[in-house]
mmCIF file of the N, C-alpha and C atoms, coordinates in Angstrom:
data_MODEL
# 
_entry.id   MODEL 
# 
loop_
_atom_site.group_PDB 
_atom_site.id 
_atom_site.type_symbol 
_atom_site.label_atom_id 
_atom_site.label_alt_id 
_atom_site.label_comp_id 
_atom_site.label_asym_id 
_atom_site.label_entity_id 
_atom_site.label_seq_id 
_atom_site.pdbx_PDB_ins_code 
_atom_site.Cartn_x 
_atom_site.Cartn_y 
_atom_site.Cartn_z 
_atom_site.occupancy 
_atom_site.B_iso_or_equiv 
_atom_site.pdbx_formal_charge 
_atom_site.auth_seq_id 
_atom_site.auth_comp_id 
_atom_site.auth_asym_id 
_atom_site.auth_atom_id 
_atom_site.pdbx_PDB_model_num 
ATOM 1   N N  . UNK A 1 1  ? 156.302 22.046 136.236 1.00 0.00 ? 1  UNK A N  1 
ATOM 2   C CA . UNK A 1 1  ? 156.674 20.879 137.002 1.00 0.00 ? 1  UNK A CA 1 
ATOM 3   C C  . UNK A 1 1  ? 157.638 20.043 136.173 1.00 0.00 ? 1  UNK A C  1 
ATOM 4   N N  . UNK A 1 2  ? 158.355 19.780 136.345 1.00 0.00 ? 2  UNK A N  1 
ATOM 5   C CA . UNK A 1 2  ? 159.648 18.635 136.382 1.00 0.00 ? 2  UNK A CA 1 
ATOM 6   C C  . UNK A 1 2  ? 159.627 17.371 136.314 1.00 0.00 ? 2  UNK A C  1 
ATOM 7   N N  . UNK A 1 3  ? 159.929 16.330 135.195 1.00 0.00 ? 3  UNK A N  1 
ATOM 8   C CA . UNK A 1 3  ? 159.629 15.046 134.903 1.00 0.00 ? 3  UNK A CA 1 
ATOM 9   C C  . UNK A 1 3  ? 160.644 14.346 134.953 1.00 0.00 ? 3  UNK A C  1 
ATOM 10  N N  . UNK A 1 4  ? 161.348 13.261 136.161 1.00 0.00 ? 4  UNK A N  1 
ATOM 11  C CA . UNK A 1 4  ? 162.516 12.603 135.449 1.00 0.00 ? 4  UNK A CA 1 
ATOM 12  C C  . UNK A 1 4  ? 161.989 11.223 134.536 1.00 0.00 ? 4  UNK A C  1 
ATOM 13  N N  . UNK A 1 5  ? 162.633 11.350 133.165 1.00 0.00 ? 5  UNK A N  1 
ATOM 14  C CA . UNK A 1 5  ? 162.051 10.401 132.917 1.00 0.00 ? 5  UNK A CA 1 
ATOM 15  C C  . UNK A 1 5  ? 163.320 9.279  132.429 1.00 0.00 ? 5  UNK A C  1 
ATOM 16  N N  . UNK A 1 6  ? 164.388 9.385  133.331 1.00 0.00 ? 6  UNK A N  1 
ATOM 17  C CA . UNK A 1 6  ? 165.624 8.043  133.080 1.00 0.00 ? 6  UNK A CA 1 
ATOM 18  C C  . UNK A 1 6  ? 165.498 6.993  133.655 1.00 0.00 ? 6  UNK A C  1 
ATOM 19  N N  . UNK A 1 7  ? 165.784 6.183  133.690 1.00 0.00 ? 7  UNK A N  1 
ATOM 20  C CA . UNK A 1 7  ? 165.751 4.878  134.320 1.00 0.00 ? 7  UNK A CA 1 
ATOM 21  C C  . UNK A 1 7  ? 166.385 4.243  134.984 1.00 0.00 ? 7  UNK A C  1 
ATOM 22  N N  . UNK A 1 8  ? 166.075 3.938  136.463 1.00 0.00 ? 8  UNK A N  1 
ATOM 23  C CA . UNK A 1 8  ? 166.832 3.709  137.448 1.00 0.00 ? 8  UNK A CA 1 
ATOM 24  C C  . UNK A 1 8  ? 166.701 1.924  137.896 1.00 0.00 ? 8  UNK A C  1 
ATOM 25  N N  . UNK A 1 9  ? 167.676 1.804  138.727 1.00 0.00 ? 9  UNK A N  1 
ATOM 26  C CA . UNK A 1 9  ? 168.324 0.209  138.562 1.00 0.00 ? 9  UNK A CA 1 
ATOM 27  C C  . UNK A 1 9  ? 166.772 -0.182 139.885 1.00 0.00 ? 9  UNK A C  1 
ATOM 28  N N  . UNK A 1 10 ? 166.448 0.752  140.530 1.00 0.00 ? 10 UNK A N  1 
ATOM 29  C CA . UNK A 1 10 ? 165.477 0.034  141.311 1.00 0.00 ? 10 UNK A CA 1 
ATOM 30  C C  . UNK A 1 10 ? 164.481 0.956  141.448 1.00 0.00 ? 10 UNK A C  1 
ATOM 31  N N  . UNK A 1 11 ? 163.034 0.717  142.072 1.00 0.00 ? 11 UNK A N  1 
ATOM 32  C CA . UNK A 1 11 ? 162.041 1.402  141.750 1.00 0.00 ? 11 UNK A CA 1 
ATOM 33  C C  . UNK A 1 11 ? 161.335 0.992  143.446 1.00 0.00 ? 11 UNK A C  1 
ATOM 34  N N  . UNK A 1 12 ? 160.773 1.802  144.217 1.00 0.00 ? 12 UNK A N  1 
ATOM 35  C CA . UNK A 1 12 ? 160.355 1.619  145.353 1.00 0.00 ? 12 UNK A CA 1 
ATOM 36  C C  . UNK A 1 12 ? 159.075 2.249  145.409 1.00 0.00 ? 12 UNK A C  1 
ATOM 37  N N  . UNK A 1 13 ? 158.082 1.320  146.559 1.00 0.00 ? 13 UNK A N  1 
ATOM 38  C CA . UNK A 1 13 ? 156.435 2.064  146.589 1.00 0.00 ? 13 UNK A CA 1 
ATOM 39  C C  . UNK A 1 13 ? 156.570 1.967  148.200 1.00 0.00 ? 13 UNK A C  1 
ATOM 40  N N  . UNK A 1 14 ? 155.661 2.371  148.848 1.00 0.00 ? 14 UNK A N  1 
ATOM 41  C CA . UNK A 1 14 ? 155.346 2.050  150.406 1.00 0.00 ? 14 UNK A CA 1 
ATOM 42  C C  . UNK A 1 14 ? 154.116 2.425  150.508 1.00 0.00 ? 14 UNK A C  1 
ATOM 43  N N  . UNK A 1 15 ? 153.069 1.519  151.112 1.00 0.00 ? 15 UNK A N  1 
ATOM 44  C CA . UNK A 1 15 ? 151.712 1.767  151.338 1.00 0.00 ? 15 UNK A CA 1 
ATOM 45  C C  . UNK A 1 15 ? 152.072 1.945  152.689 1.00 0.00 ? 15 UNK A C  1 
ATOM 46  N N  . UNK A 1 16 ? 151.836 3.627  153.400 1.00 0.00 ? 16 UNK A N  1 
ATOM 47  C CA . UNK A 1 16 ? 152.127 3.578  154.993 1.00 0.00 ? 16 UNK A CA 1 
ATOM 48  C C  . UNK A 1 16 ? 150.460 3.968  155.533 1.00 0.00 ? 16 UNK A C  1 
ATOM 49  N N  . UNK A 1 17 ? 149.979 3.090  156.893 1.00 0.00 ? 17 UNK A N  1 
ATOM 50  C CA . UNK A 1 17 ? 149.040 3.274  157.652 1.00 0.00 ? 17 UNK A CA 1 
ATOM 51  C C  . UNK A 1 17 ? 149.919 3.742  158.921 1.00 0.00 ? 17 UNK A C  1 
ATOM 52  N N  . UNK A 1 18 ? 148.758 3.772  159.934 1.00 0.00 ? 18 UNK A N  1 
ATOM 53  C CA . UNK A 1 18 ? 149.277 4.526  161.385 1.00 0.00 ? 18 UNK A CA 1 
ATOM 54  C C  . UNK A 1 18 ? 150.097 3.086  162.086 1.00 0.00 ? 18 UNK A C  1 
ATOM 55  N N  . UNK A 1 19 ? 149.905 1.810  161.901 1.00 0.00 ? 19 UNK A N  1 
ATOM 56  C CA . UNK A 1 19 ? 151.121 1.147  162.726 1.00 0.00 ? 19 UNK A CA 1 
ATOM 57  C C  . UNK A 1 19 ? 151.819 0.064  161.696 1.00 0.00 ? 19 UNK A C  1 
ATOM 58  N N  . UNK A 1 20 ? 151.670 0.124  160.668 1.00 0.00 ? 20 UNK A N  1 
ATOM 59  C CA . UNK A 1 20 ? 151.834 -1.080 159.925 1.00 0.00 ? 20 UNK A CA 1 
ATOM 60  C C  . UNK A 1 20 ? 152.533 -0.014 158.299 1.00 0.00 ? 20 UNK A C  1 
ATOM 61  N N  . UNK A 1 21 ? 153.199 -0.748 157.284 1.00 0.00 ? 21 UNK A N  1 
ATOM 62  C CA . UNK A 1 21 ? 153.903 -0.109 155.980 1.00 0.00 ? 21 UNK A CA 1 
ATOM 63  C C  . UNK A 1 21 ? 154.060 -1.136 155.426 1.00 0.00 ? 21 UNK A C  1 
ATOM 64  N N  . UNK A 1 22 ? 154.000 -1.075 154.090 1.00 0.00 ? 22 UNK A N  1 
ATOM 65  C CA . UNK A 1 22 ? 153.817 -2.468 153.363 1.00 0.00 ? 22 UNK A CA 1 
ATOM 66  C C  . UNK A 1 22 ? 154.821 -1.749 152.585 1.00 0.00 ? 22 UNK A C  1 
ATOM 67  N N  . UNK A 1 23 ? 156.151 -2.470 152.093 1.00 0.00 ? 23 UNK A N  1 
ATOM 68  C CA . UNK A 1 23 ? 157.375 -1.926 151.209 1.00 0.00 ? 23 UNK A CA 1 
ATOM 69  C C  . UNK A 1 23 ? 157.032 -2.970 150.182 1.00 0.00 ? 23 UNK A C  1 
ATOM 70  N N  . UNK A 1 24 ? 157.167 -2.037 148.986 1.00 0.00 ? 24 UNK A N  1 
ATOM 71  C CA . UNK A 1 24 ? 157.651 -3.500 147.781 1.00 0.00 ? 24 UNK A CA 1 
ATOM 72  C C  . UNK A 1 24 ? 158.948 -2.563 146.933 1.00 0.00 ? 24 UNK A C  1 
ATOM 73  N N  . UNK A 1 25 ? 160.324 -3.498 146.921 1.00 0.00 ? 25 UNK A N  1 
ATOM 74  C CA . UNK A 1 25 ? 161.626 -2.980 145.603 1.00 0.00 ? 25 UNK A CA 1 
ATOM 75  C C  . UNK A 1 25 ? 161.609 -3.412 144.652 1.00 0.00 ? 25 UNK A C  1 
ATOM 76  N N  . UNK A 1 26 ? 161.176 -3.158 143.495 1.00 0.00 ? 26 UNK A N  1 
ATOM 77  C CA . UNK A 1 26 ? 161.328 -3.707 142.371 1.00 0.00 ? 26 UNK A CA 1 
ATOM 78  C C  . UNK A 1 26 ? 163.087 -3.549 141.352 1.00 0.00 ? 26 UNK A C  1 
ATOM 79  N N  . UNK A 1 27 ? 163.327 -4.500 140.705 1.00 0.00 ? 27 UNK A N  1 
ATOM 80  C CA . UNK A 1 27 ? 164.521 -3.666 139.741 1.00 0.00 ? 27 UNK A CA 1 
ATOM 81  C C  . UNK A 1 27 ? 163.958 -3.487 138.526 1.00 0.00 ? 27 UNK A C  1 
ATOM 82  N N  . UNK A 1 28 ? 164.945 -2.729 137.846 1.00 0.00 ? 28 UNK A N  1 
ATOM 83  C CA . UNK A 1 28 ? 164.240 -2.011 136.552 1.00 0.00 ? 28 UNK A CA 1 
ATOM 84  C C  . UNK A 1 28 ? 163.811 -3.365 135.283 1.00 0.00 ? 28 UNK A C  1 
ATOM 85  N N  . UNK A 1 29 ? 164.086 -4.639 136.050 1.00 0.00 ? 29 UNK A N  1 
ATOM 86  C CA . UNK A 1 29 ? 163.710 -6.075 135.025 1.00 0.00 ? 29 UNK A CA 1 
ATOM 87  C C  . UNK A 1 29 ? 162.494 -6.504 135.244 1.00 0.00 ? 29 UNK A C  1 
ATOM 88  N N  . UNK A 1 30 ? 161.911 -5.941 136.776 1.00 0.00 ? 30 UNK A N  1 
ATOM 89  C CA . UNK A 1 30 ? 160.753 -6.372 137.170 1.00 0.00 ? 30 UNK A CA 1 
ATOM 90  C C  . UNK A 1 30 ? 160.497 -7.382 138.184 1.00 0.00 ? 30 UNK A C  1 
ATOM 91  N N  . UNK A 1 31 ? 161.847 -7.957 138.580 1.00 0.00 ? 31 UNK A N  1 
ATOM 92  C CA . UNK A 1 31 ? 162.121 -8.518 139.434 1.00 0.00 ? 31 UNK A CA 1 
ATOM 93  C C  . UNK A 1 31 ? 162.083 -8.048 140.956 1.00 0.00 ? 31 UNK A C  1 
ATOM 94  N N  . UNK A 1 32 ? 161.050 -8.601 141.613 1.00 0.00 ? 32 UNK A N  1 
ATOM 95  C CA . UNK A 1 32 ? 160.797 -8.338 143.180 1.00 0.00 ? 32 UNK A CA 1 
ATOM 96  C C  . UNK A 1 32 ? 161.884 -8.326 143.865 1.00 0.00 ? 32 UNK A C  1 
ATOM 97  N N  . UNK A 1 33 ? 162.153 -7.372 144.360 1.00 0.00 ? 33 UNK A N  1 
ATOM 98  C CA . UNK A 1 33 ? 163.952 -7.797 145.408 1.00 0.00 ? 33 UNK A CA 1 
ATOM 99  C C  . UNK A 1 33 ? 163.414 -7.945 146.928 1.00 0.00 ? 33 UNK A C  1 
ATOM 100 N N  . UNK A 1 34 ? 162.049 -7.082 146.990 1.00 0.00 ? 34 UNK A N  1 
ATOM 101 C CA . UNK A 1 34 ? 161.342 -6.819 148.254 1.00 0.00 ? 34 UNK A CA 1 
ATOM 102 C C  . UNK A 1 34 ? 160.482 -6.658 148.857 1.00 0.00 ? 34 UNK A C  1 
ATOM 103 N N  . UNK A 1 35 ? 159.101 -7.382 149.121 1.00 0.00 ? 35 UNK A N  1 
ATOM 104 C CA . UNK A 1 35 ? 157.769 -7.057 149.616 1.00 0.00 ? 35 UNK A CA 1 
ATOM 105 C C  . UNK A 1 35 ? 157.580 -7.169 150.836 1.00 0.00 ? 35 UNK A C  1 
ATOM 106 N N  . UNK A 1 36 ? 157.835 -6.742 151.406 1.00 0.00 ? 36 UNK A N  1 
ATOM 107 C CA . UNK A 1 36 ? 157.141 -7.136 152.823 1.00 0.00 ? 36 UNK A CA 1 
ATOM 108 C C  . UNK A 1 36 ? 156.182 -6.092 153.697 1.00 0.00 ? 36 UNK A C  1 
ATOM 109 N N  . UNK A 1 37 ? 156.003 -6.744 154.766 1.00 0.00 ? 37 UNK A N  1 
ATOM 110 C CA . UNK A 1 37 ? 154.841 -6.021 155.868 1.00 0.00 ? 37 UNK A CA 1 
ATOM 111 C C  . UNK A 1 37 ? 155.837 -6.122 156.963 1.00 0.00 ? 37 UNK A C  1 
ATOM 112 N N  . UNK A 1 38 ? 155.804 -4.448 157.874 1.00 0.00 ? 38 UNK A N  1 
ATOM 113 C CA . UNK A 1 38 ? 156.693 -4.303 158.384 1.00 0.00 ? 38 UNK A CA 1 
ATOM 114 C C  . UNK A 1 38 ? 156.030 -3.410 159.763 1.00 0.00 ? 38 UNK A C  1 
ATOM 115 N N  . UNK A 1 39 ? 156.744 -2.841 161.049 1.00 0.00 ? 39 UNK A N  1 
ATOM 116 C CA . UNK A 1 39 ? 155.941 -1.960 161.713 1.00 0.00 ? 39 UNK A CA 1 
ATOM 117 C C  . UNK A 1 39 ? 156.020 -0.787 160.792 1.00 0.00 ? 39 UNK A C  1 
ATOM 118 N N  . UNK A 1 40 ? 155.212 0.404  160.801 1.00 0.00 ? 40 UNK A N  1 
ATOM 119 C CA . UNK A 1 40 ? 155.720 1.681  160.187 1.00 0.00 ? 40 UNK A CA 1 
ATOM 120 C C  . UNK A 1 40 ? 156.693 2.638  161.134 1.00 0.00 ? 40 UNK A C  1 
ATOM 121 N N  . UNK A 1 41 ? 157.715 2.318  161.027 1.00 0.00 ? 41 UNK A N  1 
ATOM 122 C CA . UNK A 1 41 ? 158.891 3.299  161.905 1.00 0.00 ? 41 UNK A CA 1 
ATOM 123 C C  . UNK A 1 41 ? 160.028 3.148  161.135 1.00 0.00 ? 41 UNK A C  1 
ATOM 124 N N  . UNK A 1 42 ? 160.644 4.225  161.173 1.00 0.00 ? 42 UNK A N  1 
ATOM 125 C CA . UNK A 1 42 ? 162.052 4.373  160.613 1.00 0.00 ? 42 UNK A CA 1 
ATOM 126 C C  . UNK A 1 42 ? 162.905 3.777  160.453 1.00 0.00 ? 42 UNK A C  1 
ATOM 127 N N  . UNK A 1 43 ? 163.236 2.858  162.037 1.00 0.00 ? 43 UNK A N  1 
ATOM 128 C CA . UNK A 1 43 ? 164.400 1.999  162.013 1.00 0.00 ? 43 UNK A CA 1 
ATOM 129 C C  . UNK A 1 43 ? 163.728 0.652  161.231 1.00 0.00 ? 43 UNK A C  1 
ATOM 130 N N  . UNK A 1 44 ? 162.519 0.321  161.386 1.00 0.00 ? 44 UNK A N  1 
ATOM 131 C CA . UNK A 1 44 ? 162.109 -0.876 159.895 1.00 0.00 ? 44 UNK A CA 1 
ATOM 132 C C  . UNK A 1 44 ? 162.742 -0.562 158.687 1.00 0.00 ? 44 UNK A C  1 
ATOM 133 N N  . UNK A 1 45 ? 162.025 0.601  158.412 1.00 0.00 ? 45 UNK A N  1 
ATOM 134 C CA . UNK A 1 45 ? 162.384 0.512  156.840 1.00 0.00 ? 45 UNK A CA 1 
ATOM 135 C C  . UNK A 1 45 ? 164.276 0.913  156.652 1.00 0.00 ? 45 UNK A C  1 
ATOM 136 N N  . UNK A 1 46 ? 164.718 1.334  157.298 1.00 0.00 ? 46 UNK A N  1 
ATOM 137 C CA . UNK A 1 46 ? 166.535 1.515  157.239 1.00 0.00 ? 46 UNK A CA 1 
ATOM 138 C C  . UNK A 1 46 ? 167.173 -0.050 157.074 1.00 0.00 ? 46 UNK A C  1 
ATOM 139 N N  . UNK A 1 47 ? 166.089 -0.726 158.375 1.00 0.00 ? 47 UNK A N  1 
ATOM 140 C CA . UNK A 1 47 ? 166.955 -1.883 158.360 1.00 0.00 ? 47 UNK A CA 1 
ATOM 141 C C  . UNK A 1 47 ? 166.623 -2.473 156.926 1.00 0.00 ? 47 UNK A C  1 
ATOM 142 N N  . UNK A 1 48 ? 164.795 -2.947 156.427 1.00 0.00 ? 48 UNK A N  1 
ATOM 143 C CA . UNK A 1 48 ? 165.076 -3.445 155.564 1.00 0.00 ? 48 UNK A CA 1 
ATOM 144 C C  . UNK A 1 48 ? 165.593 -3.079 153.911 1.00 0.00 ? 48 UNK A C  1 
ATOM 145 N N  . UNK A 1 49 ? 165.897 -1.986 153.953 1.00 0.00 ? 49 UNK A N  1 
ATOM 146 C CA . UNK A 1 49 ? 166.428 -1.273 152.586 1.00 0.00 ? 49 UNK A CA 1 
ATOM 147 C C  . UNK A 1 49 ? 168.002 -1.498 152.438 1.00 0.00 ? 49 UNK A C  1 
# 
């Protein structure tokens, strides 16, 4: 298995349930760019990224 281990300018998680996705963007300073609660569908997360 395969490790990247460089460091990128932003870092993304998504907690997804069946109607709801919780996004958080971090940058590589630690600085929140993005948390929110959103529906879970595609066009959410496009728009908010």
């Amino acid at each position: 298995m395969r490790f990247y281990t460089n460091t990128h300018q932003y870092y993304c998680g998504i907690e997804l349930h069946a109607r709801v996705m919780y996004v958080c963007i971090i940058s590589s300073d630690g600085e929140i760019v993005l948390y929110r609660n959103m529906d879970a569908n595609p066009e959410s997360l496009i728009k908010a990224i």
